[in-house]
N, C-alpha and C positions, 0 to 999 in steps of 0.2 A: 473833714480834718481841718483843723487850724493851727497854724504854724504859731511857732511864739518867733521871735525875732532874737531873742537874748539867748534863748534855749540851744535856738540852731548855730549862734556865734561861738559861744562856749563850745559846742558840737564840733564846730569846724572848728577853730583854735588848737582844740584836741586832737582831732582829727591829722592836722597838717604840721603841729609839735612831732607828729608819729611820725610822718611823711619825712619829715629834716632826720628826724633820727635813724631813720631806715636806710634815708636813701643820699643825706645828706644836705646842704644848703642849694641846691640844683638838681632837679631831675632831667634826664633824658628823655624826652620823646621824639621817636625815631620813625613817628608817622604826621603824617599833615591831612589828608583828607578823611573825611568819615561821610557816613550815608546820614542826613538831615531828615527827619521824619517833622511835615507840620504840626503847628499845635492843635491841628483841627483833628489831625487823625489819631495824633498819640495819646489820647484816651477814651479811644472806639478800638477795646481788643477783636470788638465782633467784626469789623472793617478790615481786611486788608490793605494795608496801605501804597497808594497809588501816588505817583507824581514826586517820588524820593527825589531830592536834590543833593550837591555834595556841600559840605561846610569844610574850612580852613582851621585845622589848631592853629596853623601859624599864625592865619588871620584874627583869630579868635583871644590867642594868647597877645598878640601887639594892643589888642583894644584895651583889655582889661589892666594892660600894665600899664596904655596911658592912663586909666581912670586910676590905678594906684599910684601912679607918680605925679597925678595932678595935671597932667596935660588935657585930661578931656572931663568933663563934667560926670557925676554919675548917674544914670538912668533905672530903669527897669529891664529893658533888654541884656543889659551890663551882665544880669545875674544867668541868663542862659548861657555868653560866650563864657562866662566862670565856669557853669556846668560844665561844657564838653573838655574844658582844662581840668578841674578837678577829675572828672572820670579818666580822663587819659592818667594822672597821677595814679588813683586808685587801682589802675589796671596794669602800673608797674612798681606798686610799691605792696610789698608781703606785709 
């Protein structure tokens, strides 16, 4: 698979235009920890995965808003603490 970059922005744009319209200019999310699965295991469906850690939305969500507000540089890592903020979105917005 190959991702386009411009494809998936549009995507998200759309995506999170939905999200404001649903749910408004702020979501609720009313959980903080989640079970962390490594990158090493999370695409070995044959593997059961071993050695689960917990991960922080709240920690997750502060990083990424300083990278949107300019306080912290943007990396590659940046786009996994997005993920687990975007899914939490996705998992309360119809």
């Amino acid at each position: 698979m190959k991702v386009q970059v411009e494809v998936l922005r549009a995507a998200l744009n759309k995506l999170l235009d939905h999200a404001k319209e649903a749910q408004g200019g702020s979501i609720e999310v009313d959980a903080d920890l989640y079970w962390f699965v490594p990158k090493e295991l999370l695409s070995d469906p044959a593997a059961e995965p071993t050695g689960l850690t917990l991960g922080s939305l709240d920690d997750d969500w502060s990083e990424v808003a300083a990278i949107g507000n300019g306080t912290k540089e943007p990396f590659g890592y940046g786009l996994v603490w997005a993920s687990t903020v975007l899914r939490a979105i996705g998992d309360r917005t119809p």
